[in-house]
Residue, then its C-alpha position, 0 to 999 in steps of 0.5 A: x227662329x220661334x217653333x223651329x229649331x236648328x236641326x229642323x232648318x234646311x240650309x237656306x231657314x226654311x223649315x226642312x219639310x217645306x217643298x220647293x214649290x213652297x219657298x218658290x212661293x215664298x221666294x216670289x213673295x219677298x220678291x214683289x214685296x221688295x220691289x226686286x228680282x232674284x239678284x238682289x239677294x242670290x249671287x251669280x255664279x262664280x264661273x263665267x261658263x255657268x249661266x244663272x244665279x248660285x242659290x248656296x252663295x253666302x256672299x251677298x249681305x241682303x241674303x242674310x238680311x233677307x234671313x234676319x228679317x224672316x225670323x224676325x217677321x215669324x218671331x212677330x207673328x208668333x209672339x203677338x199674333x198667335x191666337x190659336x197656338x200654333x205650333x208651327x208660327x212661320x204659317x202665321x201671315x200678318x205681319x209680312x215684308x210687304x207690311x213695311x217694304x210696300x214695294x221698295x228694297x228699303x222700306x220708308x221707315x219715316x212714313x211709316x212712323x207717321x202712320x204708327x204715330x196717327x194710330x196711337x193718336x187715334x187709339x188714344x182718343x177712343 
């Protein structure tokens, strides 16, 4: 991830200085972006006697797709949308999950191509 480094990362990639009101934030965010609850990413936990979801839980692929995806949405916005170089680039919000998601766990990449292609088209005619 672009302006953190490993040993600044908590264990879930945010940066370490972040508080939980903050990744709450960010947490309901990715959630209304997507479409989905909490489950969709966190694994229950383990024991049945155990109410509630196991945030430290590895074992649901979407976790670390929804991680790839962060850094890949901060690796966007602090190559190209940087104007004020920033030295912390996670804060840089222009390119989100909602930019693609709209809402949807799988985001519509055929209708979003088409709106990619109808931009360069009119890009092309100025």
């Amino acid at each position: 991830m672009l302006g953190a480094s490993p040993d600044t990362l908590a264990p879930d990639n945010f940066p370490k200085h972040y508080t939980k009101k903050q990744i709450d934030s960010i947490m309901n965010e990715w959630s209304v972006s997507l479409g989905v609850k909490c489950n969709f990413c966190h694994a229950r936990n383990a024991d049945t006697n155990l109410p509630g979801l196991n945030y430290d839980s590895e074992k649901k692929p979407e976790k670390r797709m929804a991680r790839r995806m962060y850094q890949m949405t901060v690796s966007l916005n602090a190559t190209y949308f940087n104007f004020n170089n920033s030295t912390d680039p996670d804060t840089i919000h222009i390119v989100v999950c909602y930019t693609c998601h709209r809402g949807q766990s799988k985001p519509n990449v055929s209708a979003f191509a088409k709106q990619l292609d109808s931009i360069e088209r009119t890009m092309h005619r100025q």
